[in-house]
N, C-alpha and C positions, 0 to 999 in steps of 0.2 A: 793215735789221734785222741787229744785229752778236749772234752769241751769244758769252755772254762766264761764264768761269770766275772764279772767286773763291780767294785764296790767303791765308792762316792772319796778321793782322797784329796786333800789340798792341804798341804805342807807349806809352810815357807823355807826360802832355801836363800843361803847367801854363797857371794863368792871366794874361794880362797885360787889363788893362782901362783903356779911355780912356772919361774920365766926359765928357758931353755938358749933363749936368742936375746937380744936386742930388741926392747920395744917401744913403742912409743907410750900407750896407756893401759890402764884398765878402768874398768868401769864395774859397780855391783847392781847386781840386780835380782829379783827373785819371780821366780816361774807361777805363775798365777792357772794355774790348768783347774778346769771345772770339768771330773772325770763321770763318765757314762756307763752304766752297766749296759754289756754285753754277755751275747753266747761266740765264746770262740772257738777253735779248734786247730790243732796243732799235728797236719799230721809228721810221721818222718820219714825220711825219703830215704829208704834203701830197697834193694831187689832181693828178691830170694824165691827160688820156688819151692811153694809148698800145693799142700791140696788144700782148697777152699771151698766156699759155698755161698748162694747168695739167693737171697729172698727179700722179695720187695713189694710192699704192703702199701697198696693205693686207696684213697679214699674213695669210701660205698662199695671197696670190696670187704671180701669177707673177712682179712685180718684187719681190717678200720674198724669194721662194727663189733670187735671182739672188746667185750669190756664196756661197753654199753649199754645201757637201755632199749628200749624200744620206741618209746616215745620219742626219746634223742636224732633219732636218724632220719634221715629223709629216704624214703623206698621207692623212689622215683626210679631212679636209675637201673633198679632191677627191674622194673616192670617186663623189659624186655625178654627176661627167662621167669627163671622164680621171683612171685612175689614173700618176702619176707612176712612173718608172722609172730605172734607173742607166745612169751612158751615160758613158763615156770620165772617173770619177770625176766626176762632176759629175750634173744633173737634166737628164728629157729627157721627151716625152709620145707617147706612139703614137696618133697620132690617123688621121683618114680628112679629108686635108686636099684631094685631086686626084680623075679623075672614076673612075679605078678602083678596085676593093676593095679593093686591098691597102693598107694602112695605111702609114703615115710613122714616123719617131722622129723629133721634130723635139726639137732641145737648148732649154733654157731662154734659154739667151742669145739664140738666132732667135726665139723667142717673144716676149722683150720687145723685141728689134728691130723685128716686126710690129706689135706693139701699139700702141710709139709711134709709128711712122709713119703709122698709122691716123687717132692723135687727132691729131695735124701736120696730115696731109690735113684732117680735119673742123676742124677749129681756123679753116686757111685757107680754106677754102671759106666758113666763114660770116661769116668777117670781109671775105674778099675780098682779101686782100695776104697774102703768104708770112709764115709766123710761123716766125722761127729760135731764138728762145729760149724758153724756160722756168724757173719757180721751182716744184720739187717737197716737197709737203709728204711728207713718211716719219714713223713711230711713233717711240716716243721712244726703244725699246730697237731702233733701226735701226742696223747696225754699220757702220761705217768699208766695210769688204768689199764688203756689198751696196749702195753709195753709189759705189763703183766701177766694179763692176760695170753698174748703169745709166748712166751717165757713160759705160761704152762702149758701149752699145749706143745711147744718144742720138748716139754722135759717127760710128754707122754711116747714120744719119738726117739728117746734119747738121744735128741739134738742138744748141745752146749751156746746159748746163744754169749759170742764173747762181749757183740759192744753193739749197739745203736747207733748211725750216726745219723744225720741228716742227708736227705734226698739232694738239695744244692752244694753243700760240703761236696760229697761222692761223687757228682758232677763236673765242678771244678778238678778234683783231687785227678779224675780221669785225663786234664788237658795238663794239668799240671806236671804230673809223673811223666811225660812225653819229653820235656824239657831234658836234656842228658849233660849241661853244664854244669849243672848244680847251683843255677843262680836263678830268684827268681823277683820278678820286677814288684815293686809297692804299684796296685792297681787300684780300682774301685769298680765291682763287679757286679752286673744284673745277669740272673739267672733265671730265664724263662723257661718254665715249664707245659708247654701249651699238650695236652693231655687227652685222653679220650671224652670224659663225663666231669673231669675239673681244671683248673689254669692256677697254676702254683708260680709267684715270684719273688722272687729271694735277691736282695743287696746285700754284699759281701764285698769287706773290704780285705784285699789279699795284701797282709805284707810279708813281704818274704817267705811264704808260702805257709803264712799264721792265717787265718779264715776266722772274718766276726761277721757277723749276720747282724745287718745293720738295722733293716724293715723286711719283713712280709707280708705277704694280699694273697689272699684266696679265694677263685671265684666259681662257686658250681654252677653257674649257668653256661658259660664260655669252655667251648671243648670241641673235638673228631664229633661228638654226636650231636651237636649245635648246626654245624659245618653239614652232616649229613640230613639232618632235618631240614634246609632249605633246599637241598637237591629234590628231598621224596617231595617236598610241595610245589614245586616246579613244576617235577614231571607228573604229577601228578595231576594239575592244573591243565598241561598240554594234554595229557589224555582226557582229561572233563571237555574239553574244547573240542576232540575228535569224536567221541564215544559216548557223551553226557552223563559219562554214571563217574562217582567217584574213588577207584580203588582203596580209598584210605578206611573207608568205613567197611573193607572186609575183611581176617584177620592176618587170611593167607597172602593175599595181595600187599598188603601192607608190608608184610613179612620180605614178600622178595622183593618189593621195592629197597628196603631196607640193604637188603645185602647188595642190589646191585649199586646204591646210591655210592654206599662204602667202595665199591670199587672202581668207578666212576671218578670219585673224589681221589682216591690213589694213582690213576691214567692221569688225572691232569694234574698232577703234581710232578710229573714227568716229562707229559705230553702236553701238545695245544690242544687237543680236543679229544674226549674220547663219546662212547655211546653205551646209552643204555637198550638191553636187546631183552625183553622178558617175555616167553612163551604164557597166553593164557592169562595176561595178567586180570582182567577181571571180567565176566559175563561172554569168556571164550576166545576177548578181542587179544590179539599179538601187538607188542606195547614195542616199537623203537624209535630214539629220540638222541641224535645227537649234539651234545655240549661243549663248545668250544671254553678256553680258559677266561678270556673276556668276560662271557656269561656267567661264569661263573664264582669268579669278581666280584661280578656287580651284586647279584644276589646274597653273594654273602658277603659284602660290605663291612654291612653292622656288626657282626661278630666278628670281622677279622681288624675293624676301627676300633672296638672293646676290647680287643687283649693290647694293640698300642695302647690306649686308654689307660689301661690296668697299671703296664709298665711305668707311666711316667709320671703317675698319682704316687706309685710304689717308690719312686725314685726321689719321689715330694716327702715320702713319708719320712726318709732317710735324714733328711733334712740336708739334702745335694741339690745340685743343679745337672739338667743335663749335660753340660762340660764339665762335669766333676766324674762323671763314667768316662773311665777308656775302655769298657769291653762289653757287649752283649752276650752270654753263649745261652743258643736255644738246644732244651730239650724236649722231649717227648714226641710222639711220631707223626703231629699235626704240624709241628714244625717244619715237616719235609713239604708246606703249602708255599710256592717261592712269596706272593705277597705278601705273607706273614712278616718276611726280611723284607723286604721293598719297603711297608709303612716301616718299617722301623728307623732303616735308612733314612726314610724323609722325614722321622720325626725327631733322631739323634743326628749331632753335628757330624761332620766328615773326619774327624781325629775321633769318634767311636767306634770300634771294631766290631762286626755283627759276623759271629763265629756262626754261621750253618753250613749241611751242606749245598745250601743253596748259593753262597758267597766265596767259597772255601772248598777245592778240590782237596784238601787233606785235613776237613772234617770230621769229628768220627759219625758215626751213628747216633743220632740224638736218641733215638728207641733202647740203646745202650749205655749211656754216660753215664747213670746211676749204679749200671752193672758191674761195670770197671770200675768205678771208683769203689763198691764195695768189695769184688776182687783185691785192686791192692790194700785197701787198709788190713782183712783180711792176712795177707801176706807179709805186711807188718808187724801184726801182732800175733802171730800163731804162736810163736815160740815162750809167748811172755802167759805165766801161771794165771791161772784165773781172778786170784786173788790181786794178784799185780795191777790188773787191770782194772777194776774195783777199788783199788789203794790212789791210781793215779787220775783218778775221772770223780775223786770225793772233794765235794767243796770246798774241804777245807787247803787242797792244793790244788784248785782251779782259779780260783777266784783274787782276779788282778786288776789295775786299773787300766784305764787305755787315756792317749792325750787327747783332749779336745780342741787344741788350736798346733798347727804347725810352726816347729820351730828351722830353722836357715840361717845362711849368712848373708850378711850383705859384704860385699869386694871392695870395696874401694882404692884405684890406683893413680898415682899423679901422673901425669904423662904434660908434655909440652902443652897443650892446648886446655889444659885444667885437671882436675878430678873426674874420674870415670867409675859409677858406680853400677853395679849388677847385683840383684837379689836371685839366689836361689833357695827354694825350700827343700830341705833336706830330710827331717821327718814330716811325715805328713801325719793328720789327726786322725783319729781312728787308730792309733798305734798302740799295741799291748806294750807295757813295758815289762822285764828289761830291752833292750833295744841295744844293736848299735848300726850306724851308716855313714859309709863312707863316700864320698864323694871327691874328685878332681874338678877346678875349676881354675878357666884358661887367664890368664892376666891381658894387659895389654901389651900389644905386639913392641913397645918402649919398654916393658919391665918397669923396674923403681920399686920404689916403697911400696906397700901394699899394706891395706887395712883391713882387717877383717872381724866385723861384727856379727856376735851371734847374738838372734833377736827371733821372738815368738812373734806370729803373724798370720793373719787370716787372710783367705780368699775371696775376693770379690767378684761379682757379674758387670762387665763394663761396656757398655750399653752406645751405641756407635748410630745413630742415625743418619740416613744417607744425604745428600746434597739434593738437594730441589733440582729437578730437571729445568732447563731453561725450554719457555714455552714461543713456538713456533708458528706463526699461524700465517698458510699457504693462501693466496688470492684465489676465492673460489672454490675453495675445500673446508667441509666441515670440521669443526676441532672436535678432534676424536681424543684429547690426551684422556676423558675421562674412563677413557676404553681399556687404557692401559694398565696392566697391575703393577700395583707401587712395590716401592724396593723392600725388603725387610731390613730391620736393625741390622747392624752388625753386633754379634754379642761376641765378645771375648771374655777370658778367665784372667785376672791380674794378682798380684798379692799386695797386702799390704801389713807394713810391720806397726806392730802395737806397741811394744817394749823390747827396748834393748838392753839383752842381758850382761854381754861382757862385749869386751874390745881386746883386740892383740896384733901384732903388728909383726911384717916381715923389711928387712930392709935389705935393699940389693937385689930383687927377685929380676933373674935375667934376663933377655927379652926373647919375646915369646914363651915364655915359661908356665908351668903351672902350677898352683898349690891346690895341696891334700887334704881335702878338711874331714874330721872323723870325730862322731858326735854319738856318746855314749849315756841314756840312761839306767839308772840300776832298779833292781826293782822298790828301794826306799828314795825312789826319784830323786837320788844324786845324779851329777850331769858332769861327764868328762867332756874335755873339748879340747881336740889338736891342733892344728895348724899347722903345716912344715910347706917348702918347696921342694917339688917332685923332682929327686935326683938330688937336691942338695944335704946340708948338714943339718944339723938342729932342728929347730922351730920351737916352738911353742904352744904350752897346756897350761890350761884350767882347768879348775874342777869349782862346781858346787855345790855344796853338800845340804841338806836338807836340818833345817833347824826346828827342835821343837820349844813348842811355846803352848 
């Protein structure tokens, strides 16, 4: 898996065209693409078993705040165990680690030293042979710093870390490798992260199993502990109404509120209802209260309306529309809440796919798709030198352009009753180049001639308002229409060609037949272009080569 940046090109290019068949024209034209830097990632799909390892560094945990400051961080989060403290400019924790009372300051850096030799230890043990390396997935906003930072505490462990990738990469990469054809579809991909203490979302455009991270949003107030914080004040509330005193304000009370909320919250993620049962919860009183899923809904609303929110801002950022996503996949273990998929349903059209397993009997584990995807990459690259690795992840062999408008054909065929035209887009934008794709496309059921133009073209939102209901008003009944909710748009997704690049022509194409069209850029955005009818002889290519000026 190479991640790869993208730098600003725009070439002019003309056409040269070698006729194989019979045609009617050609036409010149040059590709006008105004390219976008991106972070891509390439992984490659083969199996092998090897032994692997995986470590995965969440934000406000302890490998996040490696390589930080103090001031930098927000210590909100731990409140709940250790709070973090300043220690020789850097992050440190007072804990009770030995068998006397007196407490420790142990530094951050000894902290993630222990942790990975921990999951080393349990790694090797359950596979039975020493595990020395490792592929670490980190967030997307992961800095240079704190990638360093672990890198030295793995080389205190002698742990080898081989490669970084990203958290949404390793996610996708997980549903991706599932795939056993070997073909993988041009997608545009939102990857929700719905988390414990943060909400990660990631657009990704998949082509052909090439991964660019198009936008991300990050939000630390939205998370499992968000979700949990309205259950404790609920119940909370219901026991101030029985008992008048407030559990929250003692430490212990608070504390098993806390855990039961947590498990609460996980019953009805399963169940319609479940119940909190807490012995003694505060001034001796026995605390049970049960929570249907309805109720629990409703109170937490607002934070499960803010991670849709989050997503469709994230989907703005991209500069898409939401018919430009055909796929949601949720991760993280808050995702197992089914409304979490419900708004989303009702906020993405019905041609988006909402992979949980709230929607999807052959879902994986969203608690795991980080895992796996770091698993195989892992299993990719074990075999390849470390240097190798390092040689092919250096900018100066990562960094490519991507197209910014789709280029297609348009079909044109005479048939008895006129010309018959059909557009299809065949690269879509977002494309790393070199490229190539192939496509079949079906003629008219008369055959004939057939014309086919290749032309750059963008996508439009086409905006369908409904018919006025015709108004009705019954002898003696009040007119209620204003009662009624009005219908919403209809929005569909259309293309529209901007320039057309070449023309070429089949004659004779049989009836009901189809032609092959296959459209190749290189990486100096030269542009092959085929043409033939499926089953028959010839056809016809172009190519445009890139001019400099």
């Amino acid at each position: 898996m190479i991640d790869r940046d993208c730098r600003p090109s725009n070439p002019h290019c003309s056409l040269i065209c070698r006729l194989r068949r019979s045609t009617w024209n050609t036409s010149q034209g040059a590709i006008d693409q105004k390219f976008k830097k991106y972070n891509c990632i390439f992984p490659r799909l083969y199996w092998k078993r090897v032994c692997h390892f995986y470590f995965v560094a969440n934000d406000h945990s302890i490998a996040n705040m490696n390589g930080d400051s103090f001031k930098s961080i927000d210590p909100t989060p731990s409140h709940a165990s250790a709070h973090p403290i300043e220690h020789s400019s850097s992050i440190a924790f007072s804990i009770h680690d030995n068998s006397t009372e007196q407490a420790s300051t142990v530094s951050i850096e000894e902290i993630t030293t222990r942790q990975l030799k921990r999951l080393k230890e349990s790694a090797s043990d359950y596979l039975g042979k020493p595990v020395t390396s490792a592929v670490i997935t980190v967030p997307t906003n992961f800095e240079e710093v704190q990638k360093k930072a672990i890198i030295s505490a793995a080389k205190a462990t002698d742990l080898d870390i081989l490669q970084f990738i990203n958290e949404p990469a390793a996610a996708l990469l997980a549903y991706d490798a599932r795939n056993t054809d070997g073909q993988l579809q041009d997608k545009n991909v939102v990857l929700a992260d719905f988390g414990g203490t943060r909400t990660d979302i990631a657009v990704i455009a998949s082509r052909g199993g090439m991964y660019t991270v198009l936008a991300t949003s990050h939000d630390y107030d939205i998370g499992g502990a968000a979700l949990d914080e309205t259950l404790i004040d609920y119940a909370a509330k219901e026991f101030i109404k029985k008992h008048k005193t407030d559990p929250r304000t003692n430490e212990r009370a608070l504390s098993k509120l806390k855990l039961e909320a947590e498990s609460v919250k996980k019953a009805l993620s399963i169940g319609s209802s479940a119940t909190f049962s807490i012995e003694s919860l505060a001034d001796g009183h026995d605390f049970t209260l049960t929570v249907n899923r309805s109720r629990y809904e409703l109170i937490a609303n607002k934070i499960l309306s803010s991670f849709t929110r989050l997503v469709e801002s994230t989907v703005k950022k991209a500069e898409l529309d939401l018919l430009d996503i055909n796929e949601i996949v949720l991760s993280g273990g808050t995702s197992h809440t089914p409304k979490v998929s419900h708004l989303l349903q009702s906020a993405f059209p019905t041609s988006t796919t909402i992979t949980s397993p709230v929607t999807s009997s052959t879902a994986l584990n969203p608690s795991e798709l980080s895992v796996r995807g770091a698993a195989i990459q892992a299993s990719l690259i074990a075999e390849f030198d470390h240097e190798d690795i390092e040689q092919n992840t250096h900018p100066a062999v990562t960094v490519i352009p991507h197209l910014s408008k789709d280029i297609g054909v348009v079909v044109i065929t005479a048939t008895s009753e006129g010309e018959e035209e059909t557009f299809m887009p065949v690269v879509q934008h977002n494309t790393a180049v070199p490229l190539r794709r192939t496509v079949e496309i079906p003629v008219s059921k008369d055959g004939g001639d057939v014309l086919i133009k290749l032309c750059e073209g963008v996508s439009e939102i086409k905006v369908t308002k409904p018919l006025p209901k015709e108004k009705t008003v019954m002898d003696g009944a009040d007119d209620e229409d204003d009662d009624e909710e009005e219908e919403e748009d209809l929005r569909e997704k259309v293309y529209k060609v901007e320039k057309t690049l070449a023309e070429a022509a089949l004659k004779r194409v049989k009836k009901g037949g189809k032609v092959e069209v296959q459209i190749s850029v290189g990486a100096e955005l030269e542009v092959s272009f085929t043409a033939r009818e499926v089953g028959g002889k010839g056809g016809v290519r172009g190519e445009l080569s890139a001019v400099k000026v």
